[in-house]
N, CA, C and O atoms as a GROMACS GRO file, in nm:
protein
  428
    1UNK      N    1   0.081  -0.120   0.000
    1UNK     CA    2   0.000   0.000   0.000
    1UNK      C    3   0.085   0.125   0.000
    1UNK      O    4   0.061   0.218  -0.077
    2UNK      N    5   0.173   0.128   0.076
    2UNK     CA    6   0.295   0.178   0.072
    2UNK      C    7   0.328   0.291  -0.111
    2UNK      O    8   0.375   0.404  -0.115
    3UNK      N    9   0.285   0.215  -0.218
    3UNK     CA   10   0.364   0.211  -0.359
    3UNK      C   11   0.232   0.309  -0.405
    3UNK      O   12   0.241   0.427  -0.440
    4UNK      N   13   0.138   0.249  -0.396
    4UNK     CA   14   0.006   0.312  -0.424
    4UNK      C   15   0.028   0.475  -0.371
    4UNK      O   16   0.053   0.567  -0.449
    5UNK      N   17   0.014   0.489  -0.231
    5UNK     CA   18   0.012   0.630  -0.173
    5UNK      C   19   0.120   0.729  -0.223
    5UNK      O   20   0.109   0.849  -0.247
    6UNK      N   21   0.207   0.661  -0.230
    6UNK     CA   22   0.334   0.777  -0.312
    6UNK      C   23   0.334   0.800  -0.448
    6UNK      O   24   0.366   0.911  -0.492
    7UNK      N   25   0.299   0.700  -0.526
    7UNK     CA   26   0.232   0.726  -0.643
    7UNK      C   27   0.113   0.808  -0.680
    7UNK      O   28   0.111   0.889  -0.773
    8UNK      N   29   0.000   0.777  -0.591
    8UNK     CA   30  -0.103   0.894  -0.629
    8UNK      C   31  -0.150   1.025  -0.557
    8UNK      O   32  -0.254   1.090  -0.560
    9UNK      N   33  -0.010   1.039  -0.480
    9UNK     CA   34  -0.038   1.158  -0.386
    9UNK      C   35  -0.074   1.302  -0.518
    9UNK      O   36  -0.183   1.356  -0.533
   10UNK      N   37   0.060   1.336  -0.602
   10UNK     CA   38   0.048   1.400  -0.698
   10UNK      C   39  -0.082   1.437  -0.787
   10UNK      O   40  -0.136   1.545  -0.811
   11UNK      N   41  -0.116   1.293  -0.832
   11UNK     CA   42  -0.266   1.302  -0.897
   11UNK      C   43  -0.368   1.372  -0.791
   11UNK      O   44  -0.449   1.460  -0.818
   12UNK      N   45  -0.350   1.326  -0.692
   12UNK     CA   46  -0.447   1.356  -0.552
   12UNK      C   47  -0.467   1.535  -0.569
   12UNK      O   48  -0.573   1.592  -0.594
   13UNK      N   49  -0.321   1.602  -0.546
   13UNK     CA   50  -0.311   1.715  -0.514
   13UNK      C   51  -0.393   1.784  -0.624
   13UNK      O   52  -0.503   1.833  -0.597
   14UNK      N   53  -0.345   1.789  -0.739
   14UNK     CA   54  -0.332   1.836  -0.857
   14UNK      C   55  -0.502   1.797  -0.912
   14UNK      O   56  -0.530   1.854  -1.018
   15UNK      N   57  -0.605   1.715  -0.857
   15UNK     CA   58  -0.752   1.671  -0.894
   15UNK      C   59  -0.829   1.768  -0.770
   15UNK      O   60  -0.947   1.802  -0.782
   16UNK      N   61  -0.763   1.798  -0.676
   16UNK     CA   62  -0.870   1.862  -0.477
   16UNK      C   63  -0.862   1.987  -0.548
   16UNK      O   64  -0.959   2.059  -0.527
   17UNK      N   65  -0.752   2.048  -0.647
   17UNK     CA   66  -0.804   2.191  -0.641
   17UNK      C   67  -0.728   2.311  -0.566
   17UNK      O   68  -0.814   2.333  -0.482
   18UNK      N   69  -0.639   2.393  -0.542
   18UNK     CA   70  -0.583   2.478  -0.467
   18UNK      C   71  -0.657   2.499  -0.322
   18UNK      O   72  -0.584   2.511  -0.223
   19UNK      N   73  -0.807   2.505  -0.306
   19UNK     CA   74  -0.849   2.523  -0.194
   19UNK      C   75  -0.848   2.401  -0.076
   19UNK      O   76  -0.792   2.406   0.033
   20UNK      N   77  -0.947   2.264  -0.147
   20UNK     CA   78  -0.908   2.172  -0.083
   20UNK      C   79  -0.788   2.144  -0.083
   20UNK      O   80  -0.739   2.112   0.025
   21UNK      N   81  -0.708   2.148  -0.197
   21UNK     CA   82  -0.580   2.067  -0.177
   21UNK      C   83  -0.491   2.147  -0.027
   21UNK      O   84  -0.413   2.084   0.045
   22UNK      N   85  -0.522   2.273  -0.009
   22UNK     CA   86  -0.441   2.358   0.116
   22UNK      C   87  -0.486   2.292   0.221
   22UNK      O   88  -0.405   2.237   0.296
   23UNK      N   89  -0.645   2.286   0.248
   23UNK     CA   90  -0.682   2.189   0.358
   23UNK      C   91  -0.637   2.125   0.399
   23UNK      O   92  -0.576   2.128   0.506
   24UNK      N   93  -0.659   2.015   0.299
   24UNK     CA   94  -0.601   1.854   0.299
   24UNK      C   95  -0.474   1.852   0.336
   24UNK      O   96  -0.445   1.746   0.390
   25UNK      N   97  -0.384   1.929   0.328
   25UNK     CA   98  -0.220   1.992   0.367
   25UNK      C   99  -0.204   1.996   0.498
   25UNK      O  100  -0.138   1.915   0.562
   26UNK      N  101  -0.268   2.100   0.547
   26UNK     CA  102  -0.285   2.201   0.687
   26UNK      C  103  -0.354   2.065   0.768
   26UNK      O  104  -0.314   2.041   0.882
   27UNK      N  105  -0.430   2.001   0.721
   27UNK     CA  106  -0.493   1.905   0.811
   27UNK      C  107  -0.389   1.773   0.858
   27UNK      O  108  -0.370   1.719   0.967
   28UNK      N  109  -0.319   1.744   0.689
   28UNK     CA  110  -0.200   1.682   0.770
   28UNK      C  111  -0.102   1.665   0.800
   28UNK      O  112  -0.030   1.566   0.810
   29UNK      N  113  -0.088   1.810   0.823
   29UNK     CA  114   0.052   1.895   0.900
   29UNK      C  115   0.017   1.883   1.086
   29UNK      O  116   0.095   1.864   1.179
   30UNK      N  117  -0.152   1.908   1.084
   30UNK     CA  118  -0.176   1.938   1.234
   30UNK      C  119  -0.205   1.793   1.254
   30UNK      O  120  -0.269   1.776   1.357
   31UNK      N  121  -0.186   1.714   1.207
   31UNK     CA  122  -0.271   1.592   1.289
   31UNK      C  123  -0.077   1.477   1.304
   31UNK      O  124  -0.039   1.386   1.377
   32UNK      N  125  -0.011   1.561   1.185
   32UNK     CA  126   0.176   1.501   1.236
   32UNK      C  127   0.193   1.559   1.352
   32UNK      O  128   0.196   1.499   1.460
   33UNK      N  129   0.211   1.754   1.329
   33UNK     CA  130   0.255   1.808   1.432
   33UNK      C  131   0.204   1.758   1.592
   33UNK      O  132   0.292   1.733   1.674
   34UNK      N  133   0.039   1.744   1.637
   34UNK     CA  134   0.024   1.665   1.746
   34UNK      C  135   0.088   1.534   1.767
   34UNK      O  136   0.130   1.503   1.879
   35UNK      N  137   0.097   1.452   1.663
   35UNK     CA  138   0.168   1.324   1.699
   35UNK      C  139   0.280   1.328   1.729
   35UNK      O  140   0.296   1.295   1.846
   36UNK      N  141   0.395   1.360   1.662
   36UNK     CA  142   0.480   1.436   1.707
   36UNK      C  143   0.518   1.483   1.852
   36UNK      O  144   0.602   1.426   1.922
   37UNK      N  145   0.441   1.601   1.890
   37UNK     CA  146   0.429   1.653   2.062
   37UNK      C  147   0.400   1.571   2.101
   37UNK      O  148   0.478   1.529   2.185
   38UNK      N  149   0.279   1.487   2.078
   38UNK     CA  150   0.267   1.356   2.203
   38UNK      C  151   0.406   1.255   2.238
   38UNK      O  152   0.430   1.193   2.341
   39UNK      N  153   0.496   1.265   2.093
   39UNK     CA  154   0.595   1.182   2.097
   39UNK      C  155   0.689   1.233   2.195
   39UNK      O  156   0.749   1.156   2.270
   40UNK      N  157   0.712   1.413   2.199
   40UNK     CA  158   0.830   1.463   2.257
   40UNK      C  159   0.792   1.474   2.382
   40UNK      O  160   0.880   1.458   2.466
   41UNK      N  161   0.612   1.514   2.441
   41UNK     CA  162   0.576   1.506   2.545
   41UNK      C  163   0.637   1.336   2.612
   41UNK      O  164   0.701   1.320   2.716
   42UNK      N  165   0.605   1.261   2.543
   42UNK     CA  166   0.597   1.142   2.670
   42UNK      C  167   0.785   1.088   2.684
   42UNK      O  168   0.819   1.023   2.783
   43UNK      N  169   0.882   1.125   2.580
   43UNK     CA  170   1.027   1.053   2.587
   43UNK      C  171   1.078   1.183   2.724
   43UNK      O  172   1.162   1.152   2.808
   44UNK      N  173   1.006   1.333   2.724
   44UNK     CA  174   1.071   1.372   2.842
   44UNK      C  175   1.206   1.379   2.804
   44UNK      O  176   1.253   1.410   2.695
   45UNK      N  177   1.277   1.339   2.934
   45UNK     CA  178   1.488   1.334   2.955
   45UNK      C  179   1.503   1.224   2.884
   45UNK      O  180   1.623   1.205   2.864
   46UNK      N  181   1.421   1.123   2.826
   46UNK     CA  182   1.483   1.026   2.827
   46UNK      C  183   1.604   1.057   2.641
   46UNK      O  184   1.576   1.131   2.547
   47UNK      N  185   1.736   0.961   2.659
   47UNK     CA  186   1.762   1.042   2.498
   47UNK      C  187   1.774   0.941   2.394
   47UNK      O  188   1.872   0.938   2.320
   48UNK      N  189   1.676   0.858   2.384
   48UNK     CA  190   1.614   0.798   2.270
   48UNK      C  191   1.462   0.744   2.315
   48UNK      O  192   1.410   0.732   2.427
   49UNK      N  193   1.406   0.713   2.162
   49UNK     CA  194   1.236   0.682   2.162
   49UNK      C  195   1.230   0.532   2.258
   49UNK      O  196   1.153   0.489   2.344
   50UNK      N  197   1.328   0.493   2.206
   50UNK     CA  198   1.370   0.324   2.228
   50UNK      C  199   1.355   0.331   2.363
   50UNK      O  200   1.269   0.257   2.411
   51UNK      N  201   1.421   0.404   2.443
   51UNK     CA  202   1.453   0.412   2.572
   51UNK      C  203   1.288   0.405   2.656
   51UNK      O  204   1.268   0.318   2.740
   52UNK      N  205   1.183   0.505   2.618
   52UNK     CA  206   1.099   0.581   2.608
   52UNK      C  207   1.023   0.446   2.597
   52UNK      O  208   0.957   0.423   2.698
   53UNK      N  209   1.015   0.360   2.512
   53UNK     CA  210   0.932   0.225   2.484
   53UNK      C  211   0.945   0.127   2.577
   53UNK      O  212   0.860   0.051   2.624
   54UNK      N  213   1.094   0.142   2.604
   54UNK     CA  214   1.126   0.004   2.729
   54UNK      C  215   1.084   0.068   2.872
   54UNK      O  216   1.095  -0.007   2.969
   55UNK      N  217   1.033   0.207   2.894
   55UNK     CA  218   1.007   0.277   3.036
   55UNK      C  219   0.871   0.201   3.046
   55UNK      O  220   0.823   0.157   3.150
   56UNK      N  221   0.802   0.190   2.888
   56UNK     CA  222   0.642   0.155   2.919
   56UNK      C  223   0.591   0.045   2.872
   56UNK      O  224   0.477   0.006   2.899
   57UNK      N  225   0.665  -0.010   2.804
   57UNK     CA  226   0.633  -0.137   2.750
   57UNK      C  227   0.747  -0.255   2.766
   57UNK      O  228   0.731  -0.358   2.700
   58UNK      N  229   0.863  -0.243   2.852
   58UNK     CA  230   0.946  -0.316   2.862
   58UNK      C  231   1.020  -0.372   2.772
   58UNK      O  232   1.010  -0.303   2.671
   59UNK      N  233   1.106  -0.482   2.748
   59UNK     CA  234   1.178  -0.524   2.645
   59UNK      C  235   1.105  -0.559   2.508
   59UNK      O  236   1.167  -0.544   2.403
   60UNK      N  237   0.986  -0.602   2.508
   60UNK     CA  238   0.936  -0.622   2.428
   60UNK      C  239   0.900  -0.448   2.350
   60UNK      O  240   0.921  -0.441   2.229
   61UNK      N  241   0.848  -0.312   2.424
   61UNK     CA  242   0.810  -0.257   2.308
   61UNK      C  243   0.976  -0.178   2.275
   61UNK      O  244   0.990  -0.089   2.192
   62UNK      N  245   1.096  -0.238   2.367
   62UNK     CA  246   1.237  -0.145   2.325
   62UNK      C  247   1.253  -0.248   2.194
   62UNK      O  248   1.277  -0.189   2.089
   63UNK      N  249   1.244  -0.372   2.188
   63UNK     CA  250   1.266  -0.440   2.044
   63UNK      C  251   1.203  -0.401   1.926
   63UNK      O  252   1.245  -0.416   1.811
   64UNK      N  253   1.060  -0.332   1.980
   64UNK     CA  254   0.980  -0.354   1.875
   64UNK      C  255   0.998  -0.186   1.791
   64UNK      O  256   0.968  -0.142   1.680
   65UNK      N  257   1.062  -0.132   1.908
   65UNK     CA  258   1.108   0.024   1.866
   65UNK      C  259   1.255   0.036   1.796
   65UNK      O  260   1.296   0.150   1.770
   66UNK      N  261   1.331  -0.069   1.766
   66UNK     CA  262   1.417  -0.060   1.729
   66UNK      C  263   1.403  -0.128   1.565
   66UNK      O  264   1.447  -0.087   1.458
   67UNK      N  265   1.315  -0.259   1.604
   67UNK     CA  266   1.273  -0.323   1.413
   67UNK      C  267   1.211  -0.290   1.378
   67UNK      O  268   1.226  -0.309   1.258
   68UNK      N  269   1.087  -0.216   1.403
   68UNK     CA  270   0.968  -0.154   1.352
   68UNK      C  271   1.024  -0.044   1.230
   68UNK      O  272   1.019  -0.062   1.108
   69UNK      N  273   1.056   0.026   1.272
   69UNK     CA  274   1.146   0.152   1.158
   69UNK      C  275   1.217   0.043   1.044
   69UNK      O  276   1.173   0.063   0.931
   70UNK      N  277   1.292  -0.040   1.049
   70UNK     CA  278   1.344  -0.123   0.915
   70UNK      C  279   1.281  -0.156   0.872
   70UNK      O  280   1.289  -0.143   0.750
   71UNK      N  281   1.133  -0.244   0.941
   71UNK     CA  282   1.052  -0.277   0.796
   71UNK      C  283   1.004  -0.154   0.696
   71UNK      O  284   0.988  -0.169   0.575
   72UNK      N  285   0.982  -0.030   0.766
   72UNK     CA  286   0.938   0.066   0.707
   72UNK      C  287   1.041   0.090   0.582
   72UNK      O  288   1.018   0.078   0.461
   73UNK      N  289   1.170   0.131   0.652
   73UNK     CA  290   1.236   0.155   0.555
   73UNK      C  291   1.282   0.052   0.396
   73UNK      O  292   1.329   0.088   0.288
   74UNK      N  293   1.239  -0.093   0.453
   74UNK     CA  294   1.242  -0.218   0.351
   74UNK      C  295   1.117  -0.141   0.278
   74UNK      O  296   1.146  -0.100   0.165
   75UNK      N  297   1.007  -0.120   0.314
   75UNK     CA  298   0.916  -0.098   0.253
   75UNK      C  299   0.919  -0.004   0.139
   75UNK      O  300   0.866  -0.018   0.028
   76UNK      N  301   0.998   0.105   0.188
   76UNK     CA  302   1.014   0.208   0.106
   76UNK      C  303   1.118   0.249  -0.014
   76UNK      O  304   1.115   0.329  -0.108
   77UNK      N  305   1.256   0.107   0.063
   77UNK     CA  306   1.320   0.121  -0.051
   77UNK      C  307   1.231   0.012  -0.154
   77UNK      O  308   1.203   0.066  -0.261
   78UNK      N  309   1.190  -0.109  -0.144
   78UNK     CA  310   1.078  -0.154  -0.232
   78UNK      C  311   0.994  -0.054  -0.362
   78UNK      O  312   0.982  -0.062  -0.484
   79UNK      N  313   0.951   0.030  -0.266
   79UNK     CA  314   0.885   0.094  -0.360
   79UNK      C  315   0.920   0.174  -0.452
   79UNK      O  316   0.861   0.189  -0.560
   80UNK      N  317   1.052   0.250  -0.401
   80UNK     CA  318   1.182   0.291  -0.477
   80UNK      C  319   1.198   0.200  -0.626
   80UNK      O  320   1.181   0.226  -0.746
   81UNK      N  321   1.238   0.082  -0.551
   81UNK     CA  322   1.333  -0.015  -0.688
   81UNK      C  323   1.195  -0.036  -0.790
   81UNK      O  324   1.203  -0.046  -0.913
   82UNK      N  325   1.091  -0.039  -0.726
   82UNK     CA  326   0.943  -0.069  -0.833
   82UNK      C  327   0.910   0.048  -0.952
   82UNK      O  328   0.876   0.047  -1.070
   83UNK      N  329   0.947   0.168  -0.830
   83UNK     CA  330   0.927   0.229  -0.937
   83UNK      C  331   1.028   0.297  -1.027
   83UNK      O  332   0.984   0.373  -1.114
   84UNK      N  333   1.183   0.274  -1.013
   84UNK     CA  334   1.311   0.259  -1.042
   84UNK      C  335   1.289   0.166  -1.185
   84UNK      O  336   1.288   0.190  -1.306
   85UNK      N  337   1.276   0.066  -1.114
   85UNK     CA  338   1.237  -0.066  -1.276
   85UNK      C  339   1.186  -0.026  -1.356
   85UNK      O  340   1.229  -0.032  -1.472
   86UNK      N  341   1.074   0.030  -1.324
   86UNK     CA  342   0.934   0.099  -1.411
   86UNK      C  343   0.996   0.150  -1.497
   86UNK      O  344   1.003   0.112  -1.613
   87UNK      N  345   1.065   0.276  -1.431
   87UNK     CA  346   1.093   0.390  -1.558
   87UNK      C  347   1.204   0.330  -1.618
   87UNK      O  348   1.222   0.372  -1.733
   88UNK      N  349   1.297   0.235  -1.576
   88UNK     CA  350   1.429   0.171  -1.638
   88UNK      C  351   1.395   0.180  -1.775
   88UNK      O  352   1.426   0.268  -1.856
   89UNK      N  353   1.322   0.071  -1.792
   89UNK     CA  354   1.312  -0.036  -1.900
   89UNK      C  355   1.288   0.074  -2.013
   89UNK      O  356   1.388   0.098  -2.080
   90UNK      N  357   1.174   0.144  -2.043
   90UNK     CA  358   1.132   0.251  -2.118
   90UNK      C  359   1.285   0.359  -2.199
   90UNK      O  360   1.318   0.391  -2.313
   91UNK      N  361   1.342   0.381  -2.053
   91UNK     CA  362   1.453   0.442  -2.087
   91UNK      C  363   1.565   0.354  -2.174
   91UNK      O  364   1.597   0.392  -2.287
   92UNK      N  365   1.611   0.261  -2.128
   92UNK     CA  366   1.668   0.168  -2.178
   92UNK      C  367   1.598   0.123  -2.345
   92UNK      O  368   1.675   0.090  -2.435
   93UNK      N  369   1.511   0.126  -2.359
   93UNK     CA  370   1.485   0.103  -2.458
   93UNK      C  371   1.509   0.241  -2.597
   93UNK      O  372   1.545   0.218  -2.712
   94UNK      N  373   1.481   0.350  -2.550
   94UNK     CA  374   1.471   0.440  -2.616
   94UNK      C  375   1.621   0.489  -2.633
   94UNK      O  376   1.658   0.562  -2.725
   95UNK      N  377   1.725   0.427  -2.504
   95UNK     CA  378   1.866   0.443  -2.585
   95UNK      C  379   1.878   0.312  -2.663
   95UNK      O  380   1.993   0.334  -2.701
   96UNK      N  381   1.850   0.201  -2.713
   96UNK     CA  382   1.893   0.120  -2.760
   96UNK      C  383   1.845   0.132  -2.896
   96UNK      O  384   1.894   0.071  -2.991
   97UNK      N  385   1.696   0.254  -2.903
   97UNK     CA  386   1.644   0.286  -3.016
   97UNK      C  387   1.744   0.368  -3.096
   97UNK      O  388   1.810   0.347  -3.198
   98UNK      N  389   1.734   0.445  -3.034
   98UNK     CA  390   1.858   0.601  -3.022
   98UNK      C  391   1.994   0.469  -3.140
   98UNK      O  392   1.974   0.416  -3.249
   99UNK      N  393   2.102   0.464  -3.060
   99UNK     CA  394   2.209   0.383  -3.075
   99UNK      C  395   2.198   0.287  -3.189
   99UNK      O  396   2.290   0.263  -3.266
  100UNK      N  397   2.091   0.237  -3.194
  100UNK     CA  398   2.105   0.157  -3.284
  100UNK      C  399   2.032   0.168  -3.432
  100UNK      O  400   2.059   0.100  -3.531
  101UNK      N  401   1.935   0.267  -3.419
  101UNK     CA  402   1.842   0.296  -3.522
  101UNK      C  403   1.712   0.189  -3.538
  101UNK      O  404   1.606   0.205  -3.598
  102UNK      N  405   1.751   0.098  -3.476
  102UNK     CA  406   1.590  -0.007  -3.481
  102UNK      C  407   1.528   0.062  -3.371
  102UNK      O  408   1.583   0.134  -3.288
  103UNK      N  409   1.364   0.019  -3.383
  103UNK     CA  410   1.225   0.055  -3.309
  103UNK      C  411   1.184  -0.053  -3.307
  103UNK      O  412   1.130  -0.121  -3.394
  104UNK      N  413   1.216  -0.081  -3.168
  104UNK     CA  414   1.121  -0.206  -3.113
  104UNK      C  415   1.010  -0.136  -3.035
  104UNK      O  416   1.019  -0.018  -3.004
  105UNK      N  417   0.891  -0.220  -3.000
  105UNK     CA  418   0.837  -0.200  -2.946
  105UNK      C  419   0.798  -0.200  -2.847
  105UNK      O  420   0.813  -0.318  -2.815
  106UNK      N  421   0.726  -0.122  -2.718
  106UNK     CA  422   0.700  -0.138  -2.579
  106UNK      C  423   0.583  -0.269  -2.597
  106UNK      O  424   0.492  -0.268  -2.681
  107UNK      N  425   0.616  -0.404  -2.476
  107UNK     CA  426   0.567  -0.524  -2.467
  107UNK      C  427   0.480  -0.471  -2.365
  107UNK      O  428   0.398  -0.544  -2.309
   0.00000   0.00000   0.00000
């Protein structure tokens, strides 16, 4: 789901319109920015989140605060290389058109 949302954020913006689309912005700027403060409200002194997880959830939520963020980031480089591939091939083809003077066609 991840591939979907970054992909059609653009279409999204660019279909709401300048007025909604500011909304839709401002709305989720304020609904990060609180999450956020709740985050800096509850870690306090402590000087990591991790730390902050094992005060309230013990070893289990300090583990789960430390792997939780990699799958994200697996996720995202995923969606990267998907859509990396995507545009590859197209390109690749149009230098091989280029270079060589044959026109093959997109499969």
């Amino acid at each position: 789901m991840i591939g979907t949302a970054v992909v059609s954020l653009p279409w999204a913006f660019q279909e709401s319109g300048m007025l909604l689309g500011l909304i839709i912005t401002f709305t989720s700027f304020m609904v990060s920015f609180y999450t956020c403060k709740l985050i800096i409200d509850m870690t306090g002194k402590d000087p990591d989140y991790s730390d902050t997880l094992r005060k309230y959830y013990g070893n289990f939520g300090y583990y789960t605060g430390l792997i939780a963020p990699a799958f994200l980031i697996v996720g995202a480089v995923s969606v990267y290389f998907v859509i990396m591939t995507q545009l590859l091939y197209p390109i690749l083809l149009a230098i091989y058109a280029w270079s060589s003077g044959n026109h093959p066609t997109l499969q």
